[in-house]
TORFI-206802 format. One line per field, with one value per residue: residue in three letters; z, y, x of N, C-alpha, C, O in turn. Coordinates in steps of 0.001 Angstrom, whole numbers, plus 500000, padded with zeros to 6 digits. Example, Ala and Ser with C-alpha at 12.3 -4.5 7.8 and 13.67 -1.06 7.14 Angstrom:
% residues 2
resn ALA/SER .
n.pz 507800/507080 .
n.py 494310/497750 .
n.px 513190/512850 .
ca.pz 507800/507140 .
ca.py 495500/498940 .
ca.px 512300/513670 .
c.pz 507800/507870 .
c.py 496700/500030 .
c.px 513200/512900 .
o.pz 508465/508039 .
o.py 496681/501138 .
o.px 514236/513409 .
% end
This chain:
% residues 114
resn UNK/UNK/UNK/UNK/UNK/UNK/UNK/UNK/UNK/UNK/UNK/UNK/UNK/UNK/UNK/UNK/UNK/UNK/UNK/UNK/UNK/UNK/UNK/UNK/UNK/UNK/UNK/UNK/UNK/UNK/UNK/UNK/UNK/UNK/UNK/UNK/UNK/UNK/UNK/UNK/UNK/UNK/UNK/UNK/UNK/UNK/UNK/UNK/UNK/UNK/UNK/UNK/UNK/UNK/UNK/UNK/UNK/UNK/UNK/UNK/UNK/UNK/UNK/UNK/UNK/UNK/UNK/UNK/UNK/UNK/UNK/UNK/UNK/UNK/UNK/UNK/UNK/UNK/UNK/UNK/UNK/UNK/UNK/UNK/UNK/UNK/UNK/UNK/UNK/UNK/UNK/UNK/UNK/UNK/UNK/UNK/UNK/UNK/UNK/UNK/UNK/UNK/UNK/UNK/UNK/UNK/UNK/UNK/UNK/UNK/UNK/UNK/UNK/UNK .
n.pz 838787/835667/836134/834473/833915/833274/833379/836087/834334/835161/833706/833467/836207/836818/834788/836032/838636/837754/836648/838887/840681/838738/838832/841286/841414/840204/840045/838496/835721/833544/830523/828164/826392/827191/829408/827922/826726/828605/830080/827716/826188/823337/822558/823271/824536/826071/827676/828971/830709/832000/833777/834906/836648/838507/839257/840843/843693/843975/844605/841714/839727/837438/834008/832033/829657/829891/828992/831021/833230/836905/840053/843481/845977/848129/849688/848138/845855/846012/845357/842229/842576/843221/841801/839799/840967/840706/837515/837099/838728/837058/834538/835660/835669/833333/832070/833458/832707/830363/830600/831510/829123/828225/830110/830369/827349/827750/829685/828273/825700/827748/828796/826651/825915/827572 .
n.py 803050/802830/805067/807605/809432/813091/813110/814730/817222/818735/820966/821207/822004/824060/825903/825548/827174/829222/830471/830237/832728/834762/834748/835503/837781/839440/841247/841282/839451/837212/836065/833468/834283/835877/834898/832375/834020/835192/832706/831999/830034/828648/827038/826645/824172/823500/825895/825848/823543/823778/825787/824095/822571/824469/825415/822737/823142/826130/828725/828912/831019/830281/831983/831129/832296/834868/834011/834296/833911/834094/834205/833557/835097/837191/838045/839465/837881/835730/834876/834340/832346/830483/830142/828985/826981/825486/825117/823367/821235/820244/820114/817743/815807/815788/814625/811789/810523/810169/807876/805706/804161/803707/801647/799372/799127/797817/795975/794119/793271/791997/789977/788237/787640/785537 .
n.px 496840/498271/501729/502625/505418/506962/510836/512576/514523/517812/517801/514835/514623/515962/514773/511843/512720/513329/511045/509071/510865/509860/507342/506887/508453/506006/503451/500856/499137/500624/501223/501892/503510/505324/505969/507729/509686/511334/512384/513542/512489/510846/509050/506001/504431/506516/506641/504038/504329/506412/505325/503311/504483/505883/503161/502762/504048/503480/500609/499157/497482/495329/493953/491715/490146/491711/494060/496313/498894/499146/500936/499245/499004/497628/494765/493130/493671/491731/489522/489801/491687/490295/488629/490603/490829/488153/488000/490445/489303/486891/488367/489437/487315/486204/488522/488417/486069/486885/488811/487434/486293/489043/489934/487860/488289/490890/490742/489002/490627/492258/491075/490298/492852/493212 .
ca.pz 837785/835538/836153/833511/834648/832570/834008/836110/834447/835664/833068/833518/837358/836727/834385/836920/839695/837358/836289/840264/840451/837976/839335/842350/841100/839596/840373/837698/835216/832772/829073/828005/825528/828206/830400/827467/826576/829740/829828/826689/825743/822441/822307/824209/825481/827418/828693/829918/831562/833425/834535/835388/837399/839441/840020/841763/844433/844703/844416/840544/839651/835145/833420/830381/829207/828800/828456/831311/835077/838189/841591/844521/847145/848909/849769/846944/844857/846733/844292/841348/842926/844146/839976/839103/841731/839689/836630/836897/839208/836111/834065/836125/835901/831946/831675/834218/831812/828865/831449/831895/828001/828025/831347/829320/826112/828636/830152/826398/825344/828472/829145/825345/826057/828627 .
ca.py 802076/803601/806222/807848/811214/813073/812531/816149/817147/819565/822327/821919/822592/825455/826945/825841/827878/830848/830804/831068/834060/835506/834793/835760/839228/840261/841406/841019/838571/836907/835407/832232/834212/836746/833765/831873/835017/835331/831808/831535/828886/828894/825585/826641/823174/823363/826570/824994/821914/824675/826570/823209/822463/825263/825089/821696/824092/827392/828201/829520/831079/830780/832671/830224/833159/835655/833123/834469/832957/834533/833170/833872/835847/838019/838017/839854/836708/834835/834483/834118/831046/829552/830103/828713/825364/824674/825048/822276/820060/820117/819492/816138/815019/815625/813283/810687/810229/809346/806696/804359/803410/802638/800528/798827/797787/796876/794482/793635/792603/791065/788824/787781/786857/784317 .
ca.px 497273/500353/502274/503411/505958/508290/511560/513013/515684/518299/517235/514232/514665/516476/513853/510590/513225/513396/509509/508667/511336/508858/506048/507020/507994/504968/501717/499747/499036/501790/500998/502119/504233/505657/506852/508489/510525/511720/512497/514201/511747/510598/508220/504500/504393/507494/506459/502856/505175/507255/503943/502863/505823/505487/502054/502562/504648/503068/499170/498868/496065/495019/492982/491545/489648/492788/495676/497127/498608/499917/500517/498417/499479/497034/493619/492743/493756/491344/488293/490299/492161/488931/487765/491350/490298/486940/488447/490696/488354/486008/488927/489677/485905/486381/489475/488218/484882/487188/489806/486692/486466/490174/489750/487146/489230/491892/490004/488139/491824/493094/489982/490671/494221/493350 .
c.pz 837136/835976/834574/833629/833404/833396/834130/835897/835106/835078/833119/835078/837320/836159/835620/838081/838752/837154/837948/840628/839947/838345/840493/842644/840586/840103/839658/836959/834083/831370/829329/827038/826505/829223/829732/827213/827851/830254/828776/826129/824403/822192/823560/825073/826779/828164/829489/830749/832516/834584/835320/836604/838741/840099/840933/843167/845219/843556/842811/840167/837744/835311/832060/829583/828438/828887/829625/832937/835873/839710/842183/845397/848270/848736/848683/845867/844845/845982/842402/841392/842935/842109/839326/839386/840876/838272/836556/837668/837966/834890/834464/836204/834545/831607/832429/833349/830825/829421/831027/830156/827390/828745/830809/828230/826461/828954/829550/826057/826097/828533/827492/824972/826936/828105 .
c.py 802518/804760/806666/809606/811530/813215/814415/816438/818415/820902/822518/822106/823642/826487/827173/827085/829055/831365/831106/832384/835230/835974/835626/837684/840107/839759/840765/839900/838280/835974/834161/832803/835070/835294/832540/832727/834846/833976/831344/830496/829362/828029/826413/825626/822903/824644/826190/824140/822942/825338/825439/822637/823545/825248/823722/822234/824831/827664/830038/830037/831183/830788/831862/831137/834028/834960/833642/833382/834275/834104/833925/834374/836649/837585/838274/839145/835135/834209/834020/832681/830219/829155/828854/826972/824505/824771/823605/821337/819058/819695/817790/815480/814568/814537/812062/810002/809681/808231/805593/803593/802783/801677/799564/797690/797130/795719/793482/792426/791110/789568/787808/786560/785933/782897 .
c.px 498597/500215/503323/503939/506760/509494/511498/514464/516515/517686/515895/513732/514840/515012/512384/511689/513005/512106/509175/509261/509843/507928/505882/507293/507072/504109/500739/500124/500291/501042/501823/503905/505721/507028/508163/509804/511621/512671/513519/513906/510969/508781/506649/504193/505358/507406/505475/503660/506229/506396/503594/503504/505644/504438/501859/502997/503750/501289/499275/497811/496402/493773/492415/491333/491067/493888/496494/497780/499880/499684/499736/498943/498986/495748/492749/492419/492583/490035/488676/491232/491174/488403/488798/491020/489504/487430/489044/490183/487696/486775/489152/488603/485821/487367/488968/487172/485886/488675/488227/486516/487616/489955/489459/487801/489999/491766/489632/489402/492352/491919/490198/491513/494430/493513 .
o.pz 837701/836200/833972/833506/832623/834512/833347/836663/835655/835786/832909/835260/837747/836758/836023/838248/839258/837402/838240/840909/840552/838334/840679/843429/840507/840501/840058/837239/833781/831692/830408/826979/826368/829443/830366/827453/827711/830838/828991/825533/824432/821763/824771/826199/827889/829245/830691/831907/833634/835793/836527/837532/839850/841322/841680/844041/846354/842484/842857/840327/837071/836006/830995/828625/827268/828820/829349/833481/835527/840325/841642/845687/849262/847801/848317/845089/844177/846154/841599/840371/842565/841533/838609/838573/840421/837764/836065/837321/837806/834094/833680/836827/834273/830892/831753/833214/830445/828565/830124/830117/826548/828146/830572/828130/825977/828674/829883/826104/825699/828296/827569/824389/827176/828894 .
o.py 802596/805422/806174/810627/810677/813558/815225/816174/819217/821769/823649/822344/824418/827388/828246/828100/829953/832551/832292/833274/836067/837143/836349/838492/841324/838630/839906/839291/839284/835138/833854/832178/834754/835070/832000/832224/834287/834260/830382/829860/830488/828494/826489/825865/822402/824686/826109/824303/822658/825423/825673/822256/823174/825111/823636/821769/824646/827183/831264/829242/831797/830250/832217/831172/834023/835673/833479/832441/834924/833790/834978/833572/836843/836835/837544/839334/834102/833038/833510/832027/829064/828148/827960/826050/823390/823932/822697/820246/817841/818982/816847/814423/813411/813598/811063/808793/808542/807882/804761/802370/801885/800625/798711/796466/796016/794697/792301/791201/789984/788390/786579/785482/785468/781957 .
o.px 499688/499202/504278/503261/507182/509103/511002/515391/515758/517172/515457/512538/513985/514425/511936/511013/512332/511889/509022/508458/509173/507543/504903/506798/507241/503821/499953/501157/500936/500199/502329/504964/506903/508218/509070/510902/512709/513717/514257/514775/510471/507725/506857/503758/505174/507993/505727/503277/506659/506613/503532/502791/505259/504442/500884/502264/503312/500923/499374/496884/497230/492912/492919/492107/491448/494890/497682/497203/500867/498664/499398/499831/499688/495466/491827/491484/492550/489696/487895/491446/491388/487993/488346/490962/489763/486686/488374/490636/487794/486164/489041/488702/485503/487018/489211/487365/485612/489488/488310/486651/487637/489732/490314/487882/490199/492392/489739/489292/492650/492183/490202/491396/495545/493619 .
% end
C-alpha cells in the first residue's frame, strides 16, 4: 500500500559507506555511541538510520540486550545472526498486529466518504 522512504541523500551515503568501513574493521561489538563518534553524528536516530542503512547491504548482527551491533563474518557469527533474524521477524509480527487497526479506520472513513 504506501511507501513511505526517506529520501538517500549524498551525506548520508557517505556516512552508511563509512559505518560499513567500521564495521568492517572490527571484530567485536560497536555501541550506538561508539559508532556515532566515529561518525560525527551527534543525533542517536540518525545513527540507528545509518546502522539501518547498512544493514539493508551487509548481514548485521544487534544485540538488544547490550546495545551493541557488528557485522557477520565468520562462522562463529553464525548463532548470533540467526538470534539477530528472530529478533526482527518478531519485531515485524509486532508492527503488522498494530497495521490491521489502521486498515480498519481507513476503510471506516473511506466507506463514510462514499
Amino acid at each position: 500500500e504506501m511507501k513511505i522512504e526517506k529520501p538517500l541523500t549524498e551525506k548520508m551515503r557517505e556516512k552508511a559507506n563509512a559505518c560499513y568501513r567500521l564495521f568492517r574493521d572490527t571484530d567485536g561489538y560497536l555501541t550506538k555511541s561508539e559508532i556515532g563518534e566515529y561518525l560525527s553524528l551527534k543525533d542517536e536516530r540518525q545513527v540507528r538510520d545509518v546502522i539501518s542503512l547498512v544493514a539493508t547491504k551487509v548481514p548485521i548482527i544487534s544485540k538488544s540486550n547490550s546495545k551493541g551491533y557488528k557485522m557477520a563474518k565468520t562462522a562463529a557469527d553464525y548463532d548470533e545472526a540467526m538470534n539477530t533474524w528472530a529478533e526482527l521477524s518478531s519485531r515485524m509480527e509486532q508492527l503488522e498486529k498494530r497495521i490491521y487497526p489502521l486498515i480498519k479506520f481507513k476503510d471506516k472513513i473511506k466507506g463514510e466518504q462514499k
